[in-house]
N, C-alpha and C positions, 0 to 999 in steps of 0.2 A: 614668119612670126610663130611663135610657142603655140601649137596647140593646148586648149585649156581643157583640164581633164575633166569637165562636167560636158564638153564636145567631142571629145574621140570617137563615141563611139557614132557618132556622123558623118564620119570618114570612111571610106571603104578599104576593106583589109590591106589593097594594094596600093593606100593613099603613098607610101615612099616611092613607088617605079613612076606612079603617076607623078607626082614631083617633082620629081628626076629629068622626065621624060620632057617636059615641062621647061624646065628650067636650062639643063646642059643639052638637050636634043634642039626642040625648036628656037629657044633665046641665044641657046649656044653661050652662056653663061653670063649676059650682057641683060638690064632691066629693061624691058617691054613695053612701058609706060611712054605712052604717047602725048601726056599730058595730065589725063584724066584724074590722076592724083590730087590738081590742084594747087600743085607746091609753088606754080609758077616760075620755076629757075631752072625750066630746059625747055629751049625749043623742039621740037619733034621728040627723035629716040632718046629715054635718056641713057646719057654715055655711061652708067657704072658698070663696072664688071665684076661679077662674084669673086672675092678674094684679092681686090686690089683696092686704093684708097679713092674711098668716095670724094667724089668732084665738091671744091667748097669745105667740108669739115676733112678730109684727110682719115677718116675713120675706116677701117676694114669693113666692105661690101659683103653682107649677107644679103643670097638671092631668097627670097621666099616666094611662094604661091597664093597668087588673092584671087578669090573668089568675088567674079564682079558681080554678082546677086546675092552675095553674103550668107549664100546655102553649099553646105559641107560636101551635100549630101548630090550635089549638080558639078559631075566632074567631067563636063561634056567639055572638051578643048576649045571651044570656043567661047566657054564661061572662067575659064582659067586665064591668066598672066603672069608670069614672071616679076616680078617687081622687086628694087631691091629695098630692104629694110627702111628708108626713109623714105618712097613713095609709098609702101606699103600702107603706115604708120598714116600717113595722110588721107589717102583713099579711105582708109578705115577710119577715120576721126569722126565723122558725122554718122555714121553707123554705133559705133560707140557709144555716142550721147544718147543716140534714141534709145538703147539697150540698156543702160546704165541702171533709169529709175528702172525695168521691168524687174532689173537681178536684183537689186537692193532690195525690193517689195518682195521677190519669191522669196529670198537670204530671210529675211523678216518673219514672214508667216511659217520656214519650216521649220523656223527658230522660237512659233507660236508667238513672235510678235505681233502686233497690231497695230502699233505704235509707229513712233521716228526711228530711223534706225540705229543711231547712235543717244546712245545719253546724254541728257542735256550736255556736261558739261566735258564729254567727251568727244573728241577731235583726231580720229584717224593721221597720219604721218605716211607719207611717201619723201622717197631723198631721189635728187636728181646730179648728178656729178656733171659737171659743167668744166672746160677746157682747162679755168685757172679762176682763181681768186677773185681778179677783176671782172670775169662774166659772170660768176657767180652771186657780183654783186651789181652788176648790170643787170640780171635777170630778176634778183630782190626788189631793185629800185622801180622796173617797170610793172610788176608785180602787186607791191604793197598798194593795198588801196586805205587810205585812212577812212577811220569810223569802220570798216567791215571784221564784223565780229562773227562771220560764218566762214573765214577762210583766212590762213595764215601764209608766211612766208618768211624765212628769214634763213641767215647764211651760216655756214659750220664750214670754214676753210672754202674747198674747192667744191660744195656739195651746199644746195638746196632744198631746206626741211618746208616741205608744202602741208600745210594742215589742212581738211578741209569735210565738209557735210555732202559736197555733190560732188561724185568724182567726175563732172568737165573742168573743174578746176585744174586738178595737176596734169591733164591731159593737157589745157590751153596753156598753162606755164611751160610745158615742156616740148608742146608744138613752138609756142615762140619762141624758146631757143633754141630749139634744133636749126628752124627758119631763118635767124638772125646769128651762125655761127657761137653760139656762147655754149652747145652741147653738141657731141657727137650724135650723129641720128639713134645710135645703138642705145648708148644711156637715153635717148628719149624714151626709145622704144621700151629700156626696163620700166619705166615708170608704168607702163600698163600693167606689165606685168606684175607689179606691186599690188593693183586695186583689185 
């Protein structure tokens, strides 16, 4: 996953060889994930290999490195895993959520807000590009919630426009498609990269 540049510098200067060493040394280029992810849809190892198409979406496997204590800064190999972009993306979801309000609130106050963080009647946009037309509109359909006027959804071709005030929302819209084949894990994965 994308280092985000308000965390780099929690990395250590040789966070790449570590990485590296990580990922094509001891995984030997194959994700690491035993399960722990969560995703449900591998028994034991799972099978993806850096650079080949992911098992289920067919999507090119990026290996990344997760930090199973979610500290940058603990680069002890037995705190590291291999994983590829789609268990990553999972592992990391409930970490996410809890993270989300602290950044909105710090975003807020260095912003000298004190407030909500978006204006009443402004509504943030993330797009999620989804396999084809028809998941695109599978993923709207299980999505829209009627009466909910703190969170949007609707279809533009092959791409899903998620409006929303808490970002678990486009995170949980784009976990359920990734889960349910209607998005490649990668495009899941941009969505965070969006919030």
């Amino acid at each position: 996953m994308p280092i985000r540049p308000e965390n780099r510098r929690r990395y250590p200067a040789n966070w790449l060889e570590i990485s590296a060493s990580i990922r094509f040394g001891r995984a030997d280029r194959r994700c690491e994930c035993l399960g722990e992810c969560g995703r449900g849809t591998h028994d034991g190892r799972c099978p993806n290999v850096h650079g080949f198409p992911a098992y289920g979406t067919g999507s090119e496997v990026v290996l990344t490195v997760a930090h199973l204590d979610h500290t940058p800064e603990n680069c002890d190999p037995a705190n590291l895993r291999a994983m590829c972009q789609g268990c990553h993306l999972h592992y990391d979801r409930e970490h996410h959520r809890q993270t989300a309000a602290a950044t909105r609130r710090a975003a807020a106050e260095a912003a000298g807000q004190l407030t909500l963080d978006h204006q009443e009647n402004e509504m943030p946009e993330v797009r999620l590009t989804c396999i084809s037309p028809e998941a695109a509109a599978a993923v709207v359909a299980e999505a829209t919630r009627p009466g909910d006027t703190v969170h949007t959804v609707r279809q533009d071709g092959t791409t899903v426009v998620i409006g929303y005030h808490d970002k678990r929302w486009p995170l949980d819209v784009a976990d359920w498609a990734g889960e349910h084949g209607h998005a490649h894990d990668g495009d899941a994965a941009r969505v965070i990269a969006q919030l």
